[in-house]
VOPAGU-2260 file (C-alpha; in pm, 1 decimal, decimal comma):
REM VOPAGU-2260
SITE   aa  ch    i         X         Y         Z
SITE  UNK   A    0    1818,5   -4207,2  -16937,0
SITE  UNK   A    1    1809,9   -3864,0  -17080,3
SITE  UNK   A    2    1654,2   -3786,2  -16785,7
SITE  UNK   A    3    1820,0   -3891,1  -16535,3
SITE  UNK   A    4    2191,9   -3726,6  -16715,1
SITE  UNK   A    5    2012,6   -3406,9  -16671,5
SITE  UNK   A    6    1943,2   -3443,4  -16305,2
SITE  UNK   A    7    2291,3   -3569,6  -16214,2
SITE  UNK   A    8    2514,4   -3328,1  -16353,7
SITE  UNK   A    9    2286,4   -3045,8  -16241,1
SITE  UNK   A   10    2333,5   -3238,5  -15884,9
SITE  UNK   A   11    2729,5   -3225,7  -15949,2
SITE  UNK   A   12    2729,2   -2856,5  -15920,5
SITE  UNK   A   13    2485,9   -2774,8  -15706,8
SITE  UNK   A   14    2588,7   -3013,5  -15373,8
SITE  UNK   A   15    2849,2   -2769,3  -15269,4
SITE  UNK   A   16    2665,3   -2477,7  -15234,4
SITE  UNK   A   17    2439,0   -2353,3  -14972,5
SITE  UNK   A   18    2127,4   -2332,4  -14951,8
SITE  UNK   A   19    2006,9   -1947,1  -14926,8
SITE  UNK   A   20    1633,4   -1849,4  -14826,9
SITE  UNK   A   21    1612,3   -1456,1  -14845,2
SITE  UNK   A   22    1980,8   -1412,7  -14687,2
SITE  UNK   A   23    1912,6   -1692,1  -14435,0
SITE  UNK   A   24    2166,3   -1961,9  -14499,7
SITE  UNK   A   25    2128,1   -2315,1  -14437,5
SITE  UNK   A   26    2455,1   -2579,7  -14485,5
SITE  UNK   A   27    2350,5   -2877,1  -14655,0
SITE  UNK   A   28    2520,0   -3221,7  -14626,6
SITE  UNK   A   29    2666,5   -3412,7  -14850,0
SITE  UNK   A   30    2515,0   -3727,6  -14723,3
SITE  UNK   A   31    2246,5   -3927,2  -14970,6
SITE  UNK   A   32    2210,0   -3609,4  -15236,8
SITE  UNK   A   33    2014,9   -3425,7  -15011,0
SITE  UNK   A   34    2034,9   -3097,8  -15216,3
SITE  UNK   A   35    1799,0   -2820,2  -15040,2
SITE  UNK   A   36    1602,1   -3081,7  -14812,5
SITE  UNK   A   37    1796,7   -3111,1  -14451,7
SITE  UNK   A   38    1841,3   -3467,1  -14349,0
SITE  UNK   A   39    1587,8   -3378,2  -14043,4
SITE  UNK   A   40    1352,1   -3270,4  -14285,4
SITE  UNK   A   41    1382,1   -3561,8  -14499,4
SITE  UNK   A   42    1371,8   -3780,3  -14206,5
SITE  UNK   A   43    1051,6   -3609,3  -14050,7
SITE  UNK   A   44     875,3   -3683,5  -14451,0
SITE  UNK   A   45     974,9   -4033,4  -14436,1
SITE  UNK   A   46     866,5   -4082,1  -14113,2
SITE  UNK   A   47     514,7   -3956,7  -14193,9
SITE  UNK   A   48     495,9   -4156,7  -14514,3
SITE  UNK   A   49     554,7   -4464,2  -14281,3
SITE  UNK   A   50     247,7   -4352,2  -14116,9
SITE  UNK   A   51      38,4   -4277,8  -14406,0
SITE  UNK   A   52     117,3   -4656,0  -14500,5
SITE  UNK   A   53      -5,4   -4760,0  -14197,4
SITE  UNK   A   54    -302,1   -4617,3  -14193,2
SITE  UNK   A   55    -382,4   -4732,0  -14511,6
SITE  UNK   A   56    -372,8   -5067,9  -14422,5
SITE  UNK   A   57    -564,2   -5044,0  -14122,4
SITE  UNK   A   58    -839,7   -4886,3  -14327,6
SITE  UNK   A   59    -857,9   -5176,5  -14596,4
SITE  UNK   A   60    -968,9   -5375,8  -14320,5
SITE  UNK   A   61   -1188,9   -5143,4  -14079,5
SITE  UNK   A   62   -1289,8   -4813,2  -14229,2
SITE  UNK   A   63   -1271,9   -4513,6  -13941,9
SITE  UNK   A   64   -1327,9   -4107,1  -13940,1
SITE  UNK   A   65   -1099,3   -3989,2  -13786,6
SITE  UNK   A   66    -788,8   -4224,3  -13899,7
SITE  UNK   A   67    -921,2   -4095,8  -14271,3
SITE  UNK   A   68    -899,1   -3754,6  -14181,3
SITE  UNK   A   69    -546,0   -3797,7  -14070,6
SITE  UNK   A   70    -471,8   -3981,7  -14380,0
SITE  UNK   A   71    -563,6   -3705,9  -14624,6
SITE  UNK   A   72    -348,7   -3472,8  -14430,3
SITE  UNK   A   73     -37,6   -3694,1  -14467,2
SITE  UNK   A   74     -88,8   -3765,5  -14864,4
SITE  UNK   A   75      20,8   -3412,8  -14936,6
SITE  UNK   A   76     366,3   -3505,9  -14756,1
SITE  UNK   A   77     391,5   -3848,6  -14930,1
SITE  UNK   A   78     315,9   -3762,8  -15260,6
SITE  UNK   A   79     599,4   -3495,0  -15264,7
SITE  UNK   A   80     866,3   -3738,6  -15076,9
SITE  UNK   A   81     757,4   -3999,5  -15359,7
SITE  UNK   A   82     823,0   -3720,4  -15646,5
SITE  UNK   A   83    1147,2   -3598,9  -15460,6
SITE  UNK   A   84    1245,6   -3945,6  -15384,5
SITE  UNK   A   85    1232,9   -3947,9  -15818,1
SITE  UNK   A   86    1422,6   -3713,0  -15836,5
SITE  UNK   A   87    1672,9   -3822,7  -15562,2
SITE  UNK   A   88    1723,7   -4157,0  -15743,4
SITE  UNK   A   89    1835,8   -3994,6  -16074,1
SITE  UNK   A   90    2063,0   -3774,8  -15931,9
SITE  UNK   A   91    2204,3   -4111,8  -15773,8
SITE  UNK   A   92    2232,4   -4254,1  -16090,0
SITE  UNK   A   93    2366,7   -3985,2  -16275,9
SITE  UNK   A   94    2626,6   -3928,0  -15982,9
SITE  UNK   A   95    2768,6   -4256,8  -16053,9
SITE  UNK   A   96    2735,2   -4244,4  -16393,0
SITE  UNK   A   97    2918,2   -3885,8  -16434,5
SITE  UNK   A   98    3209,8   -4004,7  -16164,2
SITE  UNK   A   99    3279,2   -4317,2  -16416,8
SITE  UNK   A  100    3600,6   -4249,3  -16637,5
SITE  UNK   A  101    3498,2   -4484,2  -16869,9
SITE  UNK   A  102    3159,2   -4304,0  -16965,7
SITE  UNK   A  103    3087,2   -4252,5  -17293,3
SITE  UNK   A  104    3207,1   -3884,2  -17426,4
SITE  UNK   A  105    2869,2   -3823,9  -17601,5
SITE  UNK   A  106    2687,4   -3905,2  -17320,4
SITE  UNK   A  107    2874,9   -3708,7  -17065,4
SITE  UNK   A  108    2769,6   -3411,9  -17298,5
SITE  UNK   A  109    2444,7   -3484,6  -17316,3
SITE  UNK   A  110    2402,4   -3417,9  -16918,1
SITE  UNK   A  111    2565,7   -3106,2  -16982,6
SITE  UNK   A  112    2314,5   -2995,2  -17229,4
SITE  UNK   A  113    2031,8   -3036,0  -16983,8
SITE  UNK   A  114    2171,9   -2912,4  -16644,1
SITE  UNK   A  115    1966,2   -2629,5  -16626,4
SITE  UNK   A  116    1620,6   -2817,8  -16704,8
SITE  UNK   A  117    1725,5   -3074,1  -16436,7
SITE  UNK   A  118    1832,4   -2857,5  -16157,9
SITE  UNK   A  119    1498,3   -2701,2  -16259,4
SITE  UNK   A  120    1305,1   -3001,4  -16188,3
SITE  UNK   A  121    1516,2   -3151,2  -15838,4
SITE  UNK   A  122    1461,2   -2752,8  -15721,5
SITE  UNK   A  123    1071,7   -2771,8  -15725,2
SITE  UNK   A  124    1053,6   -3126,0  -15591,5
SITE  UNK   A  125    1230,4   -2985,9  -15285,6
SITE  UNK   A  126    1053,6   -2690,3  -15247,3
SITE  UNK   A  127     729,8   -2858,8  -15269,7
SITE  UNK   A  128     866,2   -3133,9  -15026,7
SITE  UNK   A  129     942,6   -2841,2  -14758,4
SITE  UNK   A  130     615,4   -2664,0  -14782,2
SITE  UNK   A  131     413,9   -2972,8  -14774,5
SITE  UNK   A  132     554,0   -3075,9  -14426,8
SITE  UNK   A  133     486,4   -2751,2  -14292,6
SITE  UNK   A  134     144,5   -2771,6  -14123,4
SITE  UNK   A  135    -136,1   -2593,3  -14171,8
SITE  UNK   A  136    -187,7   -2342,4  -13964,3
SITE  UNK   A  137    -475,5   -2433,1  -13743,8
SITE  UNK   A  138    -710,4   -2119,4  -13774,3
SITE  UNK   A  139    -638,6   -2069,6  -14179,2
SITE  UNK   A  140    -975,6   -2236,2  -14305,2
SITE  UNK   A  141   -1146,7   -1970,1  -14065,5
SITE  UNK   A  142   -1320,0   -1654,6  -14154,2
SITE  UNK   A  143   -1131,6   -1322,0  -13937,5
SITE  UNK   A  144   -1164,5   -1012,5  -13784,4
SITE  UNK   A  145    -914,7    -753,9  -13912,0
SITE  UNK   A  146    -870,8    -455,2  -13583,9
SITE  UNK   A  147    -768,0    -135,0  -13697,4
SITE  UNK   A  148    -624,7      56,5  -13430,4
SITE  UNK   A  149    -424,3     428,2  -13501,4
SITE  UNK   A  150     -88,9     444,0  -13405,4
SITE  UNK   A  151     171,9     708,3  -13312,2
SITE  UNK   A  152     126,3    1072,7  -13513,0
SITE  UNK   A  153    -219,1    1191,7  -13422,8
SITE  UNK   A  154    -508,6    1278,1  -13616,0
SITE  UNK   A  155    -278,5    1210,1  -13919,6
SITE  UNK   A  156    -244,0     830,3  -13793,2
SITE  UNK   A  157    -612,0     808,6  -13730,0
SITE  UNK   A  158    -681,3     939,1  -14096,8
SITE  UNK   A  159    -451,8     690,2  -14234,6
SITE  UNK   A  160    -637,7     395,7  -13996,1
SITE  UNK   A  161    -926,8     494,0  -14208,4
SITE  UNK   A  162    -730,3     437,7  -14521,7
SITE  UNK   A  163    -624,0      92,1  -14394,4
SITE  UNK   A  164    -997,2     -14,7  -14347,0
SITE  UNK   A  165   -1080,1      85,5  -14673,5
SITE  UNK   A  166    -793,9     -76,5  -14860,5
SITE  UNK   A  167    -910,2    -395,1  -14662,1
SITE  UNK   A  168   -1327,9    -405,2  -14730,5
SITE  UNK   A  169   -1198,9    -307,3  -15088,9
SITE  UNK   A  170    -953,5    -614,3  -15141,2
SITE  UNK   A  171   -1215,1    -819,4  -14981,3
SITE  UNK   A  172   -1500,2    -691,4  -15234,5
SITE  UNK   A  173   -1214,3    -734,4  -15546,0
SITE  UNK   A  174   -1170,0   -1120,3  -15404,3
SITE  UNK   A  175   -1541,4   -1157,1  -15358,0
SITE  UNK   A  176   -1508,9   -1185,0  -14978,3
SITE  UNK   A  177   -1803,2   -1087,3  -14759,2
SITE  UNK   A  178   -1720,6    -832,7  -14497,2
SITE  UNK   A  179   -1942,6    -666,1  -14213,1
SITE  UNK   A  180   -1828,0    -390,5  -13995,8
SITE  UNK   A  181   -1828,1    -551,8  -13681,7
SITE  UNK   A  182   -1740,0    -214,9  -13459,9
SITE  UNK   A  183   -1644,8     150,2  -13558,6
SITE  UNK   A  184   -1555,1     363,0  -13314,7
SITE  UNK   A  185   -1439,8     724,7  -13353,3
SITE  UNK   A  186   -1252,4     978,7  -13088,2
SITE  UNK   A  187   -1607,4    1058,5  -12957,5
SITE  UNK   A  188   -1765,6     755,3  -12893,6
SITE  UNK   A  189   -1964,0     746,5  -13204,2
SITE  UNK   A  190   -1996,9     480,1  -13525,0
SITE  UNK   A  191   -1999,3     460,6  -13897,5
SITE  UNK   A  192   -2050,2     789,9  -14108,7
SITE  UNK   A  193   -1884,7     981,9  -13810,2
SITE  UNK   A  194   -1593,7    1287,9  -13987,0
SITE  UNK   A  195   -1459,6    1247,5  -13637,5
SITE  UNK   A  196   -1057,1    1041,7  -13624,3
SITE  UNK   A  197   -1087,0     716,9  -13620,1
SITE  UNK   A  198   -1042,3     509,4  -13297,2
SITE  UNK   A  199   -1092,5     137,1  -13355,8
SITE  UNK   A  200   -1229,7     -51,2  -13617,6
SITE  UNK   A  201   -1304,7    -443,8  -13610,8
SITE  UNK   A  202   -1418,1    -512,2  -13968,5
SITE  UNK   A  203   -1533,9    -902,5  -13998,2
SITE  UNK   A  204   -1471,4   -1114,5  -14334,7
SITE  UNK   A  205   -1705,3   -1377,2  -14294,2
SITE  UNK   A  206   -1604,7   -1631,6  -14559,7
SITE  UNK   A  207   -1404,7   -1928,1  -14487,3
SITE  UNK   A  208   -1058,9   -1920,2  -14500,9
SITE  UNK   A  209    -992,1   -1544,1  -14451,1
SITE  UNK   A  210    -730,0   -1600,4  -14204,5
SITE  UNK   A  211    -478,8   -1763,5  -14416,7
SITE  UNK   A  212    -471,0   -1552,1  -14629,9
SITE  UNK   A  213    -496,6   -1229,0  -14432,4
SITE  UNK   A  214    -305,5   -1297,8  -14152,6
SITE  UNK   A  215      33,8   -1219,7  -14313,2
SITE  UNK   A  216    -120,4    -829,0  -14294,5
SITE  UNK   A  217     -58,4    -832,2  -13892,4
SITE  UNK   A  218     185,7    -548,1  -13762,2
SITE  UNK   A  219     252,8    -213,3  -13753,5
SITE  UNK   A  220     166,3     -20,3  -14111,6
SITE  UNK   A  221     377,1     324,7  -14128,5
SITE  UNK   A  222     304,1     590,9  -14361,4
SITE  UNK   A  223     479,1     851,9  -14467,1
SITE  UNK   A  224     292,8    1160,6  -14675,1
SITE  UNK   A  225     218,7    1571,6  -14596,6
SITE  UNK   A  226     -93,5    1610,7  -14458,5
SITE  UNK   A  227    -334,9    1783,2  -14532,3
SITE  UNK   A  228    -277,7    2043,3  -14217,3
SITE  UNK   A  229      55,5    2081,5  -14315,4
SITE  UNK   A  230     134,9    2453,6  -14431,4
SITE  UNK   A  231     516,4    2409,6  -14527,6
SITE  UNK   A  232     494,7    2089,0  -14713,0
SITE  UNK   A  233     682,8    1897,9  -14455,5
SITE  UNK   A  234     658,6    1532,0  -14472,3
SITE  UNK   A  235     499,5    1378,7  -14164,6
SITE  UNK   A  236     559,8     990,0  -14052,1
SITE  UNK   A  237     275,4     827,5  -13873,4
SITE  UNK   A  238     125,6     460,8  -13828,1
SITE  UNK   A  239    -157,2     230,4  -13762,9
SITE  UNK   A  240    -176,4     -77,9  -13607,6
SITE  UNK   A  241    -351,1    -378,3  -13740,0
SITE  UNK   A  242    -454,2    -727,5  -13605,1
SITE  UNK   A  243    -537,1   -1039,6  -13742,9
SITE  UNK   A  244    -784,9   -1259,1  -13550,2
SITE  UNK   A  245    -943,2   -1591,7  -13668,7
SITE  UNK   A  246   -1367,1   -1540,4  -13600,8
SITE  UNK   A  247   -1551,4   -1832,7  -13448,6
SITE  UNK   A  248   -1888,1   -1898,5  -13478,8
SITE  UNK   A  249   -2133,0   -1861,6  -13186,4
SITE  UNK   A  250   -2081,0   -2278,9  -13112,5
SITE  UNK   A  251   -1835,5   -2509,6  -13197,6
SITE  UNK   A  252   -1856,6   -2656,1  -13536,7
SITE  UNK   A  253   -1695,6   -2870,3  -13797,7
SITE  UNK   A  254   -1454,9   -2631,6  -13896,8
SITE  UNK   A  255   -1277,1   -2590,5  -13554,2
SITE  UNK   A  256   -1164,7   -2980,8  -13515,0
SITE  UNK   A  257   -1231,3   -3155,5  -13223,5
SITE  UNK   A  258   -1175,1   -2870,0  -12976,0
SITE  UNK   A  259   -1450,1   -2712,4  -12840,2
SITE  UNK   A  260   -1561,9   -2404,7  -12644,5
SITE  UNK   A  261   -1625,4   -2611,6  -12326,5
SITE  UNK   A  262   -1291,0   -2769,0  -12338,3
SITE  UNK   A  263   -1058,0   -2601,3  -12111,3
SITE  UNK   A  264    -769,6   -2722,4  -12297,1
SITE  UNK   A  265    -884,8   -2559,6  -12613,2
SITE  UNK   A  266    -798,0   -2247,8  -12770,6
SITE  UNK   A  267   -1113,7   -2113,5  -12783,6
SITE  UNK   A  268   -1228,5   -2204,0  -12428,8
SITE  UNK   A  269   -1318,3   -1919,6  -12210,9
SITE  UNK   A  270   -1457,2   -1967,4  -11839,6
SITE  UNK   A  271   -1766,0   -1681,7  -11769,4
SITE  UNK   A  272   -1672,1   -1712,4  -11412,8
SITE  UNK   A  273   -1360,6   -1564,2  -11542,1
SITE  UNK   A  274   -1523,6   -1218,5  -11733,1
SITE  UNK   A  275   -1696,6   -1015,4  -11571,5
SITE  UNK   A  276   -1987,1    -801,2  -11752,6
SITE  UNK   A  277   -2078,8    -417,4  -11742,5
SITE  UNK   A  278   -2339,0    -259,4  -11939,2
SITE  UNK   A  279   -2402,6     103,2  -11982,1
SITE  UNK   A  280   -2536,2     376,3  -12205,4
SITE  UNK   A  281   -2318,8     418,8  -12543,7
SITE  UNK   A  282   -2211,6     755,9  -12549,1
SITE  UNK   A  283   -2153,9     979,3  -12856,3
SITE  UNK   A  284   -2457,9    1122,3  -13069,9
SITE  UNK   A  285   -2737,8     863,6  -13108,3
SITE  UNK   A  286   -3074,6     998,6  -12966,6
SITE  UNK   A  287   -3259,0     913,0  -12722,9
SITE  UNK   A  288   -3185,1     538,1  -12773,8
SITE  UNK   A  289   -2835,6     636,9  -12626,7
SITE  UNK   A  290   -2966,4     905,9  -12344,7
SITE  UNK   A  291   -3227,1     670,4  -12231,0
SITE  UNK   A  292   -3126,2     238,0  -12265,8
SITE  UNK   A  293   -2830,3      35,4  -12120,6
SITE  UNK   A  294   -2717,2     -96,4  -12422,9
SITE  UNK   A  295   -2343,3    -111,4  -12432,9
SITE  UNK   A  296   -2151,7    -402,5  -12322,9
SITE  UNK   A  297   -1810,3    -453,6  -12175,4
SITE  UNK   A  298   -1638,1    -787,1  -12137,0
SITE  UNK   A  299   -1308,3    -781,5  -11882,7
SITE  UNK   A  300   -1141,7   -1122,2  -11950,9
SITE  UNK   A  301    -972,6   -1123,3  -11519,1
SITE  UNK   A  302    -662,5   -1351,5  -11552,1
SITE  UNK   A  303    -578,1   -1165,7  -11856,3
SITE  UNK   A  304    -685,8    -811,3  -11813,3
SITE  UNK   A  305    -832,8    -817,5  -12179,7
SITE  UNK   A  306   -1113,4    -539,0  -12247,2
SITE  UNK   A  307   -1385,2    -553,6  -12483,7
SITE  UNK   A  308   -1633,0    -313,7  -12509,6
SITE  UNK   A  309   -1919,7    -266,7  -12760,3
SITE  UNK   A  310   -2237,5     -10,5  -12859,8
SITE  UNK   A  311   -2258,6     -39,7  -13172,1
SITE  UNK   A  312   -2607,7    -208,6  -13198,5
SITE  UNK   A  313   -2910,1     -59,0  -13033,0
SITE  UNK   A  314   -2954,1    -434,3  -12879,4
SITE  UNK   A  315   -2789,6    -480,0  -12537,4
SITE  UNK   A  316   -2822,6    -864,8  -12668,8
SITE  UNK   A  317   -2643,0    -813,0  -12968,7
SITE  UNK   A  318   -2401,9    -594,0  -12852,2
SITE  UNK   A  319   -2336,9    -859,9  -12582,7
SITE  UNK   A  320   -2286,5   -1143,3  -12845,0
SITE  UNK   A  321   -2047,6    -951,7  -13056,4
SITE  UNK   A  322   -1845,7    -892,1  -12729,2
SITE  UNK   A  323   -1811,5   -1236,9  -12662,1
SITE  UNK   A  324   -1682,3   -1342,0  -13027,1
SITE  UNK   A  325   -1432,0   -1060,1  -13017,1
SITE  UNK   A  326   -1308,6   -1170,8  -12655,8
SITE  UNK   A  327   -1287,5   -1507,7  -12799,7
SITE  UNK   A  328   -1085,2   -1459,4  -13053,2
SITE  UNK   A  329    -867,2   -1198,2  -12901,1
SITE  UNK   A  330    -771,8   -1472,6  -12618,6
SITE  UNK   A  331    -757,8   -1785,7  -12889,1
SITE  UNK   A  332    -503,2   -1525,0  -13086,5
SITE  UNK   A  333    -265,9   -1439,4  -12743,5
SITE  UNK   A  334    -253,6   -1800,6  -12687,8
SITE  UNK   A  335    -174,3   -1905,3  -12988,5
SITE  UNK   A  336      93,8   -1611,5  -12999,1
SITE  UNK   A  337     254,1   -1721,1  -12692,5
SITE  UNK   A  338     293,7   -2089,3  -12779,2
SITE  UNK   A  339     482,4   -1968,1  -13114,5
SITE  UNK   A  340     700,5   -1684,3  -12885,1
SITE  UNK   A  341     797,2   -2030,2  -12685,7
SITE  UNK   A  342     871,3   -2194,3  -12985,6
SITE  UNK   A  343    1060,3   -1872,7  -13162,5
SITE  UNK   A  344    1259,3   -1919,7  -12835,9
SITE  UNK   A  345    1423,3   -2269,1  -12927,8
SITE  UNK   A  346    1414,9   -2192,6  -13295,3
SITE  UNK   A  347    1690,8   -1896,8  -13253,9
SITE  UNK   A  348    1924,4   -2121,6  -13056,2
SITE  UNK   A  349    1975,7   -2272,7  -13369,4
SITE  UNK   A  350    1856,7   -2003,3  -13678,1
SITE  UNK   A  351    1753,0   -1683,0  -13666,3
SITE  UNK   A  352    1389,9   -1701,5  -13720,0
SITE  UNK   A  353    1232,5   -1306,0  -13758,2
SITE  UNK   A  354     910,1   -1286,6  -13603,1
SITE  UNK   A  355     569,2   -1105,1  -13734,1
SITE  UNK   A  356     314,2    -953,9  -13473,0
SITE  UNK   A  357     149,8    -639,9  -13396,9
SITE  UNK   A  358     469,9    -451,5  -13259,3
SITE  UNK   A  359     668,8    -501,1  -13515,8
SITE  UNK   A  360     683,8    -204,7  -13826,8
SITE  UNK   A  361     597,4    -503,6  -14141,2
SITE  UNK   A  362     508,2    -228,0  -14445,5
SITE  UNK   A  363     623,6     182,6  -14548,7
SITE  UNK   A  364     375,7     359,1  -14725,0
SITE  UNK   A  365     534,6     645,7  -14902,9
SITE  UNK   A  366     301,3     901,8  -15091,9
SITE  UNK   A  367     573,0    1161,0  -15246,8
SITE  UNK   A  368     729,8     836,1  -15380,6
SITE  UNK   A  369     393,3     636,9  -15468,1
SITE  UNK   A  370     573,5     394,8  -15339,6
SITE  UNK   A  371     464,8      37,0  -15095,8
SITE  UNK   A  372     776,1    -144,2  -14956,1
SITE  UNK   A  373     675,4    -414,5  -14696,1
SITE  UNK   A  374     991,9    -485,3  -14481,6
SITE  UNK   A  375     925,2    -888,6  -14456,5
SITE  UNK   A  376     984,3    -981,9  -14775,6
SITE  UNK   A  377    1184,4    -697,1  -14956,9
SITE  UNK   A  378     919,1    -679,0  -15222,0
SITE  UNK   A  379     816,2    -242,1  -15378,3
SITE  UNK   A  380     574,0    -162,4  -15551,6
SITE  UNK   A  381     570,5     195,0  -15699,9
SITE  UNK   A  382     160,0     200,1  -15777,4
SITE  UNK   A  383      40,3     307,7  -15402,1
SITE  UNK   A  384    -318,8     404,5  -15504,5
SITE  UNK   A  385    -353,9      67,1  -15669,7
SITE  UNK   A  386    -252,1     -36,8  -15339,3
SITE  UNK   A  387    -505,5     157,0  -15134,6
SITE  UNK   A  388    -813,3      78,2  -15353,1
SITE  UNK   A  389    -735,6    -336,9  -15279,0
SITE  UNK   A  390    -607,1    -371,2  -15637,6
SITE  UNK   A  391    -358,1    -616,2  -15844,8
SITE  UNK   A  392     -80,4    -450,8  -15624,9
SITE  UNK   A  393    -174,2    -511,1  -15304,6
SITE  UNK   A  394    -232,8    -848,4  -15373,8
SITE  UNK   A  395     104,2    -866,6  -15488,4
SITE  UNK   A  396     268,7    -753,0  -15176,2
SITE  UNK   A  397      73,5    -950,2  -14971,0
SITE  UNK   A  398     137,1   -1285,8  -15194,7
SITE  UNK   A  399     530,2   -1187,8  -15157,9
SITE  UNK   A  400     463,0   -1230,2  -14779,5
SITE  UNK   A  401     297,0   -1532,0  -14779,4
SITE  UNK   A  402     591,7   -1676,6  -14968,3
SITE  UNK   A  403     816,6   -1506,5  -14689,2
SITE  UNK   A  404     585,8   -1666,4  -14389,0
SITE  UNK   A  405     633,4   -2025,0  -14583,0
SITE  UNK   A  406    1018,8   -1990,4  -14572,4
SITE  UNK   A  407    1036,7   -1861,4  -14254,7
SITE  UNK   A  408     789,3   -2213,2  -14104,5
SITE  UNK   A  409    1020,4   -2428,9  -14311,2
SITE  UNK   A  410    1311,8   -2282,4  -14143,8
SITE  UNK   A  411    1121,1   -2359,3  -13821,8
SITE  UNK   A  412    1060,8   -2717,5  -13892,9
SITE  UNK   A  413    1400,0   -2772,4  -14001,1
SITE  UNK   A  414    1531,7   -2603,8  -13616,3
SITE  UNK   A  415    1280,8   -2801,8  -13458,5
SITE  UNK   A  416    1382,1   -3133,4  -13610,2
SITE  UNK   A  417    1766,4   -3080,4  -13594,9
SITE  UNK   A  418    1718,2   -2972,6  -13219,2
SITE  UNK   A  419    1466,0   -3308,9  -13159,4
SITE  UNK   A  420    1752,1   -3537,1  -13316,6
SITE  UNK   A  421    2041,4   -3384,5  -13073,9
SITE  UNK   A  422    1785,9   -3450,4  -12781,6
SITE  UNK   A  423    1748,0   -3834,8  -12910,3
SITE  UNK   A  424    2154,7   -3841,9  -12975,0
């Protein structure tokens, strides 16, 4: 009972308000104590706990793969509507109990006392609620390629690229990661250990589940410091562009689901009638491996226009293979891109839902003020070389963006279930 006063009085004050995610507001209704879950949300969960009881029954009689893969995905959902749905019922109870005039004094007190603890407890049952019906996104358990491409300012911009790819293999090292560099390509055509600018960089993190939690680095990284050219101390902006790709292994496996590569419905599907193959000698300094053998490869994706080109291995074969996984996952990316631009489409009719992607400017760099500010989710840090050596710091503006991404696909859902309903009304 002691309980359940604490979650209904904290409910009391709370159902008027708003719900606010990071300045986006969302009204809540008044309808069955709802508190920060939307009644499409709420709706969606129970609708997917139907399932999951389904599903269970069906396997108590005939036990099947794929109907127990499916189950463990919706568990997560149930088992948070069950603990909300806890929750929920107090707050009921309370409600009635608080809106009694004949209440005992003592009592009524007593659910004053605990407000705070309660609203505590009804807050993280809804948050956990939300983020457990978001799904997962489909490339997260993969390992990823991280391109590293300078931006506008120069051979500034191209110094700083090199920073960026640093910061990156260091994290990775710090988090016990393995990384290989995939490609390095300076302004003359030559590879690692070059002093020439950087031009592109593809470095690969081969464990599982690099994706999810690099992905939230994709965008547009500015800096802003005096270089080292710089005789009158003037402060000089500049930028570098980076891109998060999921990596696929030469075949299909386990990890990618039931898609596969010769599935032309499938992300990862790519038709060889459709690229068409050049080789030719790298260029840049390399000997007379590079005067003498054909061993640079460049993959044109047609319908698309997409480019790949690569020399850094000695092995035309190699070279070739590498091409092929970087084409794959550059397409699997664009078309995974576009399906969420169609979907960011519908979601702004009814919220404004900011999108992330390699135009857009996500994180300042600021070397007079040692200071990181990424532009998602608010968050500074005033520690940049902690920063750029893949330390504590780093990891802390990056976790305050995964948080930002999660509110952000919640807010999503939510559009996307308020708009289904109208359709259905």
């Amino acid at each position: 009972m002691r309980q359940t006063l604490w979650t209904l009085s904290t409910c009391l004050r709370q159902l008027p308000r708003p719900l606010s995610l990071r300045g986006i507001r969302l009204q809540t209704t008044a309808a069955a104590a709802d508190g920060a879950i939307s009644p499409a949300l709420l709706s969606r969960a129970r609708s997917m706990a139907k399932e999951h009881d389904e599903i269970t029954a069906k396997l108590a009689e005939n036990f099947d793969t794929k109907a127990a893969k499916k189950l463990g995905q919706l568990s997560s959902v149930t088992n948070a509507l069950k603990e909300w749905e806890k929750a929920n019922d107090s707050l009921s109870e309370l409600r009635t109990l608080l809106s009694d005039p004949k209440t005992d004094k003592d009592l009524v007190e007593l659910a004053e006392e605990d407000l705070e603890s309660s609203q505590n407890d009804f807050s993280q049952a809804s948050d956990a609620l939300k983020l457990a019906l978001v799904p997962r996104h489909p490339f997260a358990d993969l390992p990823c390629l991280i391109e590293i491409r300078p931006g506008a300012g120069g051979g500034e911009a191209a110094i700083f690229a090199g920073d960026m790819l640093r910061m990156y293999t260091s994290y990775c090292n710090r988090l016990g990661l393995r990384t290989s560099l995939l490609k390095y390509e300076d302004a003359d055509g030559q590879g690692a250990g070059s002093d020439a600018p950087l031009q592109e960089a593809v470095l690969e993190v081969e464990s599982p589940g690099a994706y999810g939690i690099l992905r939230c680095e994709a965008g547009v990284h500015r800096v802003q410091r005096v270089p080292a050219t710089e005789s009158k101390g003037r402060t000089h902006t500049s930028a570098a562009s980076v891109l998060v790709l999921p990596s696929f292994p030469a075949e299909p496996s386990q990890e990618l689901g039931e898609e596969s590569f010769d599935d032309p419905n499938s992300d990862y599907y790519v038709d060889p009638k459709d690229v068409r193959t050049d080789v030719m000698r790298a260029r840049g300094a390399g000997g007379q491996h590079v005067n003498t053998t054909d061993s640079a490869v460049r993959l044109t994706h047609l319908p698309t226009g997409t480019v790949v080109a690569i020399q850094d291995s000695r092995s035309q074969p190699k070279n070739r293979e590498k091409a092929w996984r970087l084409l794959r996952s550059r397409l699997a990316q664009s078309r995974r891109e576009q399906r969420e631009e169609e979907m960011l489409a519908m979601r702004r009719s009814v919220v404004g839902v900011a999108k992330m992607g390699r135009e857009h400017k996500i994180r300042t760099y600021n070397w007079g003020q040692q200071r990181v500010t990424d532009h998602r989710s608010g968050i500074s840090v005033h520690d940049l070389d902690d920063v750029l050596e893949g330390g504590i710091e780093l990891e802390r503006v990056m976790e305050s963006v995964r948080g930002w991404l999660s509110e952000q696909e919640v807010l999503g859902l939510a559009a996307e279930e308020e708009l289904a309903a109208k359709k259905d009304s």
